[in-house]
DOVEXKOL-19620 format. One record per residue (C-alpha): residue in one letter; x negated, y, z. Coordinates in steps of 0.5 Angstrom, whole numbers, plus 500, padded with zeros to 3 digits. Layout:
BEGIN
aXYZ/...
This chain:
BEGIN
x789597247/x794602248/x790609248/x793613254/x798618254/x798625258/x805627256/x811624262/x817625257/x819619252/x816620246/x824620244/x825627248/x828631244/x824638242/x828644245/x826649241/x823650234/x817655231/x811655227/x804655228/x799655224/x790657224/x788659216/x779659217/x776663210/x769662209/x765667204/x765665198/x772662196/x776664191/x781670191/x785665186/x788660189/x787656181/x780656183/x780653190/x778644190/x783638191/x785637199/x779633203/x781629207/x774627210/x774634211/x780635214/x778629220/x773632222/x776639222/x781636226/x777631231/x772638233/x779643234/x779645241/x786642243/x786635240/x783630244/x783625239/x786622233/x790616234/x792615227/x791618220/x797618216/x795619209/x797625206/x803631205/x805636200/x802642204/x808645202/x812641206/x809641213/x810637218/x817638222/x817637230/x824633231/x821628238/x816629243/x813624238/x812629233/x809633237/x803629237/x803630229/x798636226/x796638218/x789639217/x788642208/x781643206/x781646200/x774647199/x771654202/x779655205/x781651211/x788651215/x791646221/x798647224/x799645231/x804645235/x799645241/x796653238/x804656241/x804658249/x809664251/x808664259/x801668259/x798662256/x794664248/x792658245/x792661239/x787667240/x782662245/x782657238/x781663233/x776666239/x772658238/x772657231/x769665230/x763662234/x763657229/x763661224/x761667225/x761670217/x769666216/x775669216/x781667221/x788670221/x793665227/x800666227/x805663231/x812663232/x817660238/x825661237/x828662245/x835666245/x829671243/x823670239/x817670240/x810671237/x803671237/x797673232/x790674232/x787677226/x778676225/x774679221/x767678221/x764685220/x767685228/x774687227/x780684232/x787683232/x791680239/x798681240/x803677242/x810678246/x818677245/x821680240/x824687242/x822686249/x817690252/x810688256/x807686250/x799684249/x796688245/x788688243/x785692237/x789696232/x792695225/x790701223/x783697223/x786691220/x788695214/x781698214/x776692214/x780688209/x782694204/x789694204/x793700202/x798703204/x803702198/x800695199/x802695206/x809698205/x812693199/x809688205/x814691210/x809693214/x810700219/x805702221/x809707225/x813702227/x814700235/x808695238/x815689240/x818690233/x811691229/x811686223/x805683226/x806676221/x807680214/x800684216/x796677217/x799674210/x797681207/x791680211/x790673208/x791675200/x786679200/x782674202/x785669198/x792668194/x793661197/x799657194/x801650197/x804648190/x801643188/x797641194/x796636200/x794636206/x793630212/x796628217/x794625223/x797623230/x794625235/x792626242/x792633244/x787635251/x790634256/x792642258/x794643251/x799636253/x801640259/x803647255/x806643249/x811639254/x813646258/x815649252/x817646247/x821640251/x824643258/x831646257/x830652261/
């Protein structure tokens, strides 16, 4: 039986436009060390997947990749693809259906879900799209209470922003030096800030994780029918 589809275009339409997107879920107790974490779980990885707020249902186990590979988005079809690692304590999926640039946040309203869940984990999103600008979206949670939104179009203005990297530096430790041979200004311009080299930073602190080595899962599925919806209007309309 062929399961429904939401999309309207071929699963030969070609994407548009190319980025990356990607929801990195600490729980306490994870090594600082990646060397320390466990092998890939791909029980754990499906479960992850089938309760993740944009998937409707996973149409098809792929087996597993390097993580350090990833998964790259040719075709609508390939839209329909996600990566799930689990690594012990360190969870990581990367779906296309987390990007959304017309007011729409995705990847904050997934981060926001996962933080009801577990409310003592860690969870850094960051999410890219390229038009003939680009634009970004990054949520940063840190269990002792502080957030991270900001979202906008490179160099452009109107940007969403809740919450301080002042904060963010502050609940994870970093130190300005650290900060500073990571690129990040924390004088700079809210449309320019180095919002992903924060998150990274943010990240390491909790854990070094090296994808060298490791695997990861990939299964096909059927996003929700909303999420569906945005994927088709971003990554596959010309205009």
């Amino acid at each position: 039986m062929t399961e429904p589809s939401f999309w309207y275009a071929p699963a030969d339409a070609e994407v548009a436009r190319h980025g990356e997107y990607r929801l990195t879920l600490v729980h306490p107790g994870s090594p600082a060390d990646a060397a320390g974490l466990p092998a890939h779980d791909p029980a754990a990885a499906r479960r992850f997947a089938e309760s993740f707020g944009t998937v409707d249902t996973i149409l098809e186990d792929l087996g597993t990749v390097s993580a350090a590979e990833g998964v790259a988005a040719g075709t609508r079809a390939d839209l329909e693809l996600i990566q799930v690692g689990c690594w012990g304590n360190v969870t990581e999926i990367n779906d296309p259906g987390l990007v959304h640039c017309n007011g729409i946040y995705p990847v904050h309203d997934e981060a926001e879900a996962l933080a009801k869940r577990f409310p003592e984990a860690v969870i850094l999103a960051s999410c890219i799209i390229d038009y003939p600008m680009t634009y970004g979206a990054w949520k940063i949670i840190h269990p002792g209470g502080t957030r991270l939104f900001a979202a906008g179009w490179h160099g452009e203005d109107d940007w969403d922003v809740d919450g301080s990297p002042a904060d963010v530096a502050a609940a994870f430790g970093l130190t300005a030096q650290e900060l500073s041979d990571g690129g990040v200004d924390m004088e700079g311009p809210v449309n320019a800030f180095a919002w992903g080299s924060l998150c990274d930073l943010a990240l390491r602190k909790v854990v070094r994780l090296n994808y060298t080595g490791r695997a990861a899962s990939v299964f096909r599925v059927r996003h929700t029918e909303d999420a569906t919806g945005n994927m088709e209007e971003i990554w596959l309309d010309e205009e």
